[in-house]
C-alpha positions in Angstrom: 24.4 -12.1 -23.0 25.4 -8.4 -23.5 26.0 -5.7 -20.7 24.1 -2.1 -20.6 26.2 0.5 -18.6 23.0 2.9 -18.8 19.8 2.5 -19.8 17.1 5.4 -19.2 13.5 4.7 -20.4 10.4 7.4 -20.0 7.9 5.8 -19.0 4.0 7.3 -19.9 0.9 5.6 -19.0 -2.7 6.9 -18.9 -5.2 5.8 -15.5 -8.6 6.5 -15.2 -10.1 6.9 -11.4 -13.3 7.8 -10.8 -15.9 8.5 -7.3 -12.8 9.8 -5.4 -12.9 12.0 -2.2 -9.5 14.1 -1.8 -8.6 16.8 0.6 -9.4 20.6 -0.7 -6.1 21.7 -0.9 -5.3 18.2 -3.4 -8.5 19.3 -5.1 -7.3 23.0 -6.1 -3.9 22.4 -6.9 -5.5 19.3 -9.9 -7.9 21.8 -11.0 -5.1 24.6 -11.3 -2.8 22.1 -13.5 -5.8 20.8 -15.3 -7.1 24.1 -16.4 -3.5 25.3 -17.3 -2.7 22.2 -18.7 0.8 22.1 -16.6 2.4 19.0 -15.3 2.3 17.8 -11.9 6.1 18.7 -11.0 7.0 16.0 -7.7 9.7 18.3 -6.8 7.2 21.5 -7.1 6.8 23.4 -4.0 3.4 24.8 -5.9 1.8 21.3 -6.0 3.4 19.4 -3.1 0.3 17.8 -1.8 -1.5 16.6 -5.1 2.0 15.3 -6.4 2.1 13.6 -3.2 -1.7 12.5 -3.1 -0.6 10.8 -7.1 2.5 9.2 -6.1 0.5 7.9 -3.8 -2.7 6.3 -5.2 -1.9 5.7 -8.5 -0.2 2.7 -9.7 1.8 1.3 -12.9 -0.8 -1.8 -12.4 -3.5 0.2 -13.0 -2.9 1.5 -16.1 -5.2 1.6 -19.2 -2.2 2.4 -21.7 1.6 2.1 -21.8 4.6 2.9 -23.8 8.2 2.8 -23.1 10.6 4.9 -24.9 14.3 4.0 -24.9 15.8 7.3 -24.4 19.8 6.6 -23.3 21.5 3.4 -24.0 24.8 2.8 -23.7 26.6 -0.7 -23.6 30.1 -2.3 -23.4 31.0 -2.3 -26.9 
């Protein structure tokens, strides 16, 4: 058995949702980022309510595809 010290993997999957009802202000702030093409930023004060609205309702279980990449390892040796 070995020891890790640090491991630090980005994680990207890709969820498809569909017939949803969200609030306006969830509604604008997607189509801004969508039509910009930014990222939903969790720690953005611009898009507080739609990074909270997609912590919230999407899942790791329902994804469609997944990849892992290792980005920091570091072990014992």
């Amino acid at each position: 058995m070995k020891r890790i010290k640090n491991l630090t993997v980005k994680t990207t999957f890709s969820v498809g949702l569909g017939d949803l009802e969200v609030p306006d202000k969830v509604f604008e702030q997607l189509k801004e980022t969508a039509e910009i093409g930014e990222i939903v930023d969790p720690v953005s004060f611009d898009y507080t309510e739609s990074a909270e609205w997609l912590r919230d309702n999407i899942h790791l279980r329902d994804c469609m595809e997944c990849e892992w990449e290792i980005t920091e390892l570091d072990d014992e040796s």
